[in-house]
C-alpha positions as CSV (number, residue, x, y, z in Angstrom):
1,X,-311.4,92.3,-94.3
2,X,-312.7,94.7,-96.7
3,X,-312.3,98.7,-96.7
4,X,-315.1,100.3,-98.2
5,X,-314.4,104.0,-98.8
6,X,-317.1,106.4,-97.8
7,X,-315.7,109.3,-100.5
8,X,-315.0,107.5,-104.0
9,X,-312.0,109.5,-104.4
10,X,-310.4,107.9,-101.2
11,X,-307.6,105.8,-102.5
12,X,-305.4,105.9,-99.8
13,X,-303.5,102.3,-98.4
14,X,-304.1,101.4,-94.8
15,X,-301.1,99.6,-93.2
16,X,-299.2,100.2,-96.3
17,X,-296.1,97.2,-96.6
18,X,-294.2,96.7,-100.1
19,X,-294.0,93.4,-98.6
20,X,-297.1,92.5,-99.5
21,X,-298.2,94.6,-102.6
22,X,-300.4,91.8,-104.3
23,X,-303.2,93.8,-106.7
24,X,-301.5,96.7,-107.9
25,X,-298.0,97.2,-109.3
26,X,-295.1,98.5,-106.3
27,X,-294.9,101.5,-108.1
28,X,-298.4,102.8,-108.2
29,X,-299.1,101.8,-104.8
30,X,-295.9,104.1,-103.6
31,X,-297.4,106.6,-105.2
32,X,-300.3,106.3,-103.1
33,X,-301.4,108.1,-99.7
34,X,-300.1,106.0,-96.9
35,X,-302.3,105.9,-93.4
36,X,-301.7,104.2,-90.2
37,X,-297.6,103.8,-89.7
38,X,-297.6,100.4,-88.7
39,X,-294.4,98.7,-89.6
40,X,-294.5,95.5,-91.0
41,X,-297.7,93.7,-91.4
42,X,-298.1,91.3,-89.0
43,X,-301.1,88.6,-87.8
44,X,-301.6,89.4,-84.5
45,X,-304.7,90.6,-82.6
46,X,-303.1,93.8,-81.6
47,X,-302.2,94.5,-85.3
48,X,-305.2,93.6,-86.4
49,X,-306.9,95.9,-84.1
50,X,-305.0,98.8,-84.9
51,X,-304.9,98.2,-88.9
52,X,-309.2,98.9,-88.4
53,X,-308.9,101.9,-86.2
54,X,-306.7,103.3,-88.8
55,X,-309.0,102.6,-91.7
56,X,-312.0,103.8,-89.8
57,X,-310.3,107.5,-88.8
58,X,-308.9,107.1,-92.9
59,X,-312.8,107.6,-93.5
60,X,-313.4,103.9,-94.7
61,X,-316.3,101.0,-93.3
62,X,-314.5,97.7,-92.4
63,X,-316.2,94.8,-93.3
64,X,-314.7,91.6,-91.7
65,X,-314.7,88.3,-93.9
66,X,-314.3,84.6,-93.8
67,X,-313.6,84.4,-90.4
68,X,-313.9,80.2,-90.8
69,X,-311.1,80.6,-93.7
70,X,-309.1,82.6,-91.9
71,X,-309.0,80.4,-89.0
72,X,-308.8,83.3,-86.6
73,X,-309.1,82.1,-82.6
74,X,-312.8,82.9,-81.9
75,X,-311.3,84.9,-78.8
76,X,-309.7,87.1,-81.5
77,X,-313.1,88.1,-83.9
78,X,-315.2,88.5,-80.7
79,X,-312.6,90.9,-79.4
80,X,-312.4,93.1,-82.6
81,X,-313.8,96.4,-82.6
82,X,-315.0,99.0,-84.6
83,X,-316.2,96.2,-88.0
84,X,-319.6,97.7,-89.4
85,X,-320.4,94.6,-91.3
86,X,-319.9,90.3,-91.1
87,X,-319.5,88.1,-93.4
88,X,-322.4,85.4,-93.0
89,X,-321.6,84.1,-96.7
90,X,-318.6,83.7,-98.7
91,X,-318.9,81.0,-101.7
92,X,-315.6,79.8,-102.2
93,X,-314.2,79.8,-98.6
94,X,-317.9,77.3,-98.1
95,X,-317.1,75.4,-101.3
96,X,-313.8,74.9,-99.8
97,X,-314.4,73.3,-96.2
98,X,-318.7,73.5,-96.0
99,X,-317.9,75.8,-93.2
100,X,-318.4,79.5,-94.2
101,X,-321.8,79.8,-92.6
102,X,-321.4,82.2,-89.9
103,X,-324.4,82.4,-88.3
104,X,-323.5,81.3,-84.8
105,X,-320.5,83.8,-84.9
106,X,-322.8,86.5,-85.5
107,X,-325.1,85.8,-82.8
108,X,-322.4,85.2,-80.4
109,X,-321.1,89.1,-81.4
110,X,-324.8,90.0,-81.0
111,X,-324.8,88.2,-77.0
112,X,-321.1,90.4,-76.9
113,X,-322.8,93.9,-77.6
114,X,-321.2,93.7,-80.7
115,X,-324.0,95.4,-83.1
116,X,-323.0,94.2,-86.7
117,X,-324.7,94.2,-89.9
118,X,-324.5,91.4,-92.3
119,X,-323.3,91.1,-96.1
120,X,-322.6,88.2,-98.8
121,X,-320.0,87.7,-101.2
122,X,-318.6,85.3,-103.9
123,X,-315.1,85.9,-103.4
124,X,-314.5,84.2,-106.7
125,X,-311.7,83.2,-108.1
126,X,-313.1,81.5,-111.3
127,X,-310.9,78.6,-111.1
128,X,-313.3,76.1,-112.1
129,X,-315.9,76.2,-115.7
130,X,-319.1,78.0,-115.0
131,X,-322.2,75.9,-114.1
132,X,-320.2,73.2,-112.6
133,X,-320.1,72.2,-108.7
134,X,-316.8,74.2,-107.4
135,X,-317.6,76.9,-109.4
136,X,-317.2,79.6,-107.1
137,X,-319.5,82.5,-108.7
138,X,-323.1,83.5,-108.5
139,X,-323.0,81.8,-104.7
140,X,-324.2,85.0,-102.7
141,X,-324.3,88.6,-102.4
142,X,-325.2,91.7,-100.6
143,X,-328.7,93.0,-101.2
144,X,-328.6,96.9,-100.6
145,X,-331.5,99.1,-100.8
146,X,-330.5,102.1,-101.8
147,X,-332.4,105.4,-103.2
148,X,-330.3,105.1,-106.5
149,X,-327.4,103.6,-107.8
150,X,-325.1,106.4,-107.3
151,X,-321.9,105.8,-104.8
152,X,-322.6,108.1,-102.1
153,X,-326.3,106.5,-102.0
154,X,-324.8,102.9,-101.2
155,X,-322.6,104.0,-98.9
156,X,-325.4,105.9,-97.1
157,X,-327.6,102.5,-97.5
158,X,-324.4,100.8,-96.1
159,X,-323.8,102.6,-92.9
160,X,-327.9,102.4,-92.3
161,X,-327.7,99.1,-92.5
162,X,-330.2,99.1,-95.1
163,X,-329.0,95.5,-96.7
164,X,-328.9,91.8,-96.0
165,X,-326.9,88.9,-96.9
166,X,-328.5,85.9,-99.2
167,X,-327.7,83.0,-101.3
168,X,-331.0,83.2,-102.9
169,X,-333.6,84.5,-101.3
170,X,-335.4,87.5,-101.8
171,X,-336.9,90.1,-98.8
172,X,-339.0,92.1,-100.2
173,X,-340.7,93.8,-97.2
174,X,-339.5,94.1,-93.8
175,X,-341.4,96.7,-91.7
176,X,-342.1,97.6,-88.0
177,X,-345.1,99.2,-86.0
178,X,-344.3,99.5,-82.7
179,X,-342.5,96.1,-81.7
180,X,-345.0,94.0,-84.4
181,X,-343.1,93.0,-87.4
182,X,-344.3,92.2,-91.0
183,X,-342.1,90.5,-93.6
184,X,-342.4,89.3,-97.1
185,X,-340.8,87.6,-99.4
186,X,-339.9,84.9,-102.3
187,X,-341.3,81.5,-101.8
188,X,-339.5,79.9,-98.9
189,X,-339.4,77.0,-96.5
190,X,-339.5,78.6,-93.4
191,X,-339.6,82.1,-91.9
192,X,-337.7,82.7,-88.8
193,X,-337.5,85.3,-86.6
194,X,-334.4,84.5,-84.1
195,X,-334.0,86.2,-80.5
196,X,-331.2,84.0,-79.6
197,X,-329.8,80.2,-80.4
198,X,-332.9,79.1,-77.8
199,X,-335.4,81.4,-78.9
200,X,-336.6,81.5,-82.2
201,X,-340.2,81.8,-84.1
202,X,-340.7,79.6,-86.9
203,X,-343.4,80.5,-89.6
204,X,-343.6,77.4,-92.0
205,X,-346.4,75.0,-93.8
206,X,-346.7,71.9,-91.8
207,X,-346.2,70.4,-95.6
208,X,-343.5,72.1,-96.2
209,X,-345.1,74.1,-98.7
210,X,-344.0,77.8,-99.7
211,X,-344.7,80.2,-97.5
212,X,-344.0,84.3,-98.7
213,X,-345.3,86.5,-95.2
214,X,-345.1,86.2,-91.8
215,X,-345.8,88.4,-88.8
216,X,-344.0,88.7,-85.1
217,X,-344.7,90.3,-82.2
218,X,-341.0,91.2,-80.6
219,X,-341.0,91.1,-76.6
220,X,-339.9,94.7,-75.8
221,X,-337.6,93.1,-73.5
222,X,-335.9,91.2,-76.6
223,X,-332.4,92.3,-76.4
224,X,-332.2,92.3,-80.7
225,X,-333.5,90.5,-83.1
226,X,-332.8,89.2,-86.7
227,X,-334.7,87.0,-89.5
228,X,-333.9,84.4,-91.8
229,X,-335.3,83.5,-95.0
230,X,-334.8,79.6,-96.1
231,X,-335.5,77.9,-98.9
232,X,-336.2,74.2,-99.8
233,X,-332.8,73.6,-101.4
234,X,-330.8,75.1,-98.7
235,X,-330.6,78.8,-99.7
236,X,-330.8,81.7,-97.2
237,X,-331.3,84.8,-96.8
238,X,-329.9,86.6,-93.7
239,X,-330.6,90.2,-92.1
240,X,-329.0,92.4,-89.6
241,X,-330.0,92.8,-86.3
242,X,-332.5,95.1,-85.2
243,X,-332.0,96.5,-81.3
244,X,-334.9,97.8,-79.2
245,X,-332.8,98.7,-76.2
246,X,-329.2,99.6,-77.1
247,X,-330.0,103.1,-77.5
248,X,-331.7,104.3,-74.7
249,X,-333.8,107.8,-74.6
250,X,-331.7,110.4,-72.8
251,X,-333.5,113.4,-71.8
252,X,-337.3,114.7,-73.5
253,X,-338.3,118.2,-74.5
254,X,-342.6,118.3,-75.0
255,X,-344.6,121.8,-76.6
256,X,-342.5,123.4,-78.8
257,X,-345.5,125.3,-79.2
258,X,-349.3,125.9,-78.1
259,X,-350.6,124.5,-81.1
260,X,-347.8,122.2,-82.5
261,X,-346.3,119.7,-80.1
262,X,-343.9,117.6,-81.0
263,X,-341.1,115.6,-79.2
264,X,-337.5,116.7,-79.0
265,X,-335.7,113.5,-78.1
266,X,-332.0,113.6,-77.8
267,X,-330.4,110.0,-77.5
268,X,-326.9,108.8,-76.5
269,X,-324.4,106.4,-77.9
270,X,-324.0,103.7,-75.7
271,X,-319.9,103.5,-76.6
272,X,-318.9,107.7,-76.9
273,X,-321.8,109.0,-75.5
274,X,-322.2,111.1,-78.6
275,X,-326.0,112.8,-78.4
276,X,-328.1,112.8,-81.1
277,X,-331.2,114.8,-81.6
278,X,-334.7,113.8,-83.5
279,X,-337.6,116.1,-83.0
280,X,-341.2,114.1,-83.9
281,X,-345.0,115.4,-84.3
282,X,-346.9,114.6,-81.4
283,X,-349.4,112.9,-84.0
284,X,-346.8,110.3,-84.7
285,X,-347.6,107.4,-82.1
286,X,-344.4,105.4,-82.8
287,X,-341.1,105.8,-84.3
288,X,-337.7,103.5,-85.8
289,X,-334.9,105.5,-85.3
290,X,-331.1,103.9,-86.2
291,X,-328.2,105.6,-86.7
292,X,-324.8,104.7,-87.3
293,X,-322.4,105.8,-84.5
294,X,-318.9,104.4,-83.4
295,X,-318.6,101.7,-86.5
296,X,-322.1,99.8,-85.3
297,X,-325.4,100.8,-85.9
298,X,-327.4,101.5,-82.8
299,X,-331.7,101.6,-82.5
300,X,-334.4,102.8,-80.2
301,X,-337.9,102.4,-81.1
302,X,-340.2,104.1,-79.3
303,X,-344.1,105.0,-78.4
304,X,-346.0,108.0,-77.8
305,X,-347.5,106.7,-74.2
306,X,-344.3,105.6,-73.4
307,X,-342.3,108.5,-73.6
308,X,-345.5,110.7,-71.4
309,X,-344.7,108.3,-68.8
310,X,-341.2,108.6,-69.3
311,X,-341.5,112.2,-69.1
312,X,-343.9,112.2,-66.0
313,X,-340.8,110.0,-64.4
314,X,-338.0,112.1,-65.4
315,X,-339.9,115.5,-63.6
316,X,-340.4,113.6,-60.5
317,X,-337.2,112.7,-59.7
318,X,-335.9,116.4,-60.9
319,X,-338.5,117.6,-58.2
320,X,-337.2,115.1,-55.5
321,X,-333.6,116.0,-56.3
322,X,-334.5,119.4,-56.1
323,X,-336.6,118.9,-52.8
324,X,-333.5,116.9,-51.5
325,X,-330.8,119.6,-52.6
326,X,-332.8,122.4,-50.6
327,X,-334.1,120.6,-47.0
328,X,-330.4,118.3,-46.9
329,X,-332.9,115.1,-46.6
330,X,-334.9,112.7,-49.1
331,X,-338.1,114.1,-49.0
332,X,-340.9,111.2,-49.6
């Protein structure tokens, strides 16, 4: 796994063993803060476990990697929680074994409840000359939209999920209005939008030829949803998944004022029940909110009809509560 600090100055060594003091001299890492007293490292799922609950309260994102190369029992990943981020691409462990495509681990996280963004890496080691077969650079990355290059605004891009993971590909639009989805991109094979292993919308050239837009219409049912990009010559690109259900509207607030209404709407995390509170004009007919809450990123998307009827709902069974409370009876 990787620990990404959230404040650059966080140097601090999660799990720390001398035992196993491999990329900076014993001395320096001493020196170091220490966090998480947890003995002698060990590979266990247990350990493992409590070695990312420490970096996460340490202020740091865990990113899990090369979970084919690791050759972790898949009992073990799908267990794990608290990872912000999955590794669908890792060059050298896939130039190793052809294996290091994780795309069926991620959706089986997805089917889990296990909300995870996505990210690519070399992991290079540079033991073979640039430009020939096993060379294990230039393979894949992590493509992050941020406002600027400065730290804090990747790591705000990061926990936003505002990234995806490719090996060549390039998205270079991905938008939603209401629950119909517009994406474009660098000339590619196919298009895919993927609601499970089953269910999946292609957008492709019966030729073959390149294709650079496509356009879904996501079932409000859909539990999430994620895209691919692919190419000709076997490149991908990958996103994160995008979640219509797993934060559900808690409680709404209409008329802030006689002539300015707006919606107060105050969500829930579906794991600490932590509220959160947007307010949005009345003129605004949709919305995309995501947050980042409990080390997964959770999103409700929402319409302006919707949330009247929701609202109409929520008053008549205050009423009937109210009407039950008073006469000791359910009141029709």
């Amino acid at each position: 796994m990787n620990l990404l600090a959230k404040d650059p100055h966080n140097t601090a060594i999660v799990g720390f063993d001398p035992n196993f003091c491999k990329y900076m001299p014993l001395e320096v890492a001493q020196q170091r803060e220490h966090l998480g007293n947890l003995g002698p490292r060990r590979y266990y799922r247990a350990y493992v476990q409590e070695f990312m609950d420490e970096a996460r309260h340490g202020g740091y994102l865990v990113a899990y990697n090369h979970p084919c190369w690791s050759m972790e029992a898949e009992e073990d990943v799908l267990s794990y929680q608290g990872c912000f981020s999955l590794e669908m691409f890792n060059t050298g462990s896939q130039l190793i074994s052809g294996g290091e495509s994780n795309l069926a681990l991620f959706d089986k996280l997805l089917r889990r409840g296990k909300f995870l963004f996505v990210h690519g890496a070399d992991d290079n080691h540079n033991k073979e000359p640039f430009g020939t077969l096993l060379c294990d650079s230039f393979g894949a990355w992590t493509q992050v939209l941020a406002k600027d290059l400065e730290y804090q605004s990747v790591i705000e891009a990061l926990e936003k999920g505002d990234f995806y993971a490719t090996t060549g590909p390039t998205i270079t639009n991905l938008t939603f209005d209401r629950n119909h989805v517009t994406l474009d991109c660098t000339p590619a094979q196919r298009i895919i939008a993927h609601g499970s292993p089953k269910v999946a919308r292609n957008i492709c050239n019966p030729d073959g030829s390149p294709v650079t837009h496509a356009e879904f219409d996501i079932p409000d049912k859909a539990p999430y949803v994620y895209f691919s990009v692919l190419t000709a010559d076997g490149k991908a690109a990958r996103t994160r998944f995008f979640s219509f259900e797993n934060l559900v509207p808690y409680a709404f607030v209409m008329f802030s004022s006689a002539k300015t209404c707006s919606f107060s709407i105050v969500i829930k995390c579906t794991d600490c029940r932590r509220r959160f509170t947007q307010r949005v004009p009345s003129q605004r007919q949709s919305n995309f909110i995501a947050i980042l809450c409990c080390g997964y990123s959770t999103s409700h998307h929402f319409r302006k009809h919707k949330l009247q009827d929701d609202i109409r709902k929520f008053l008549g069974h205050f009423i009937q509560r109210l009407l039950n409370l008073f006469f000791g009876r359910k009141v029709r």
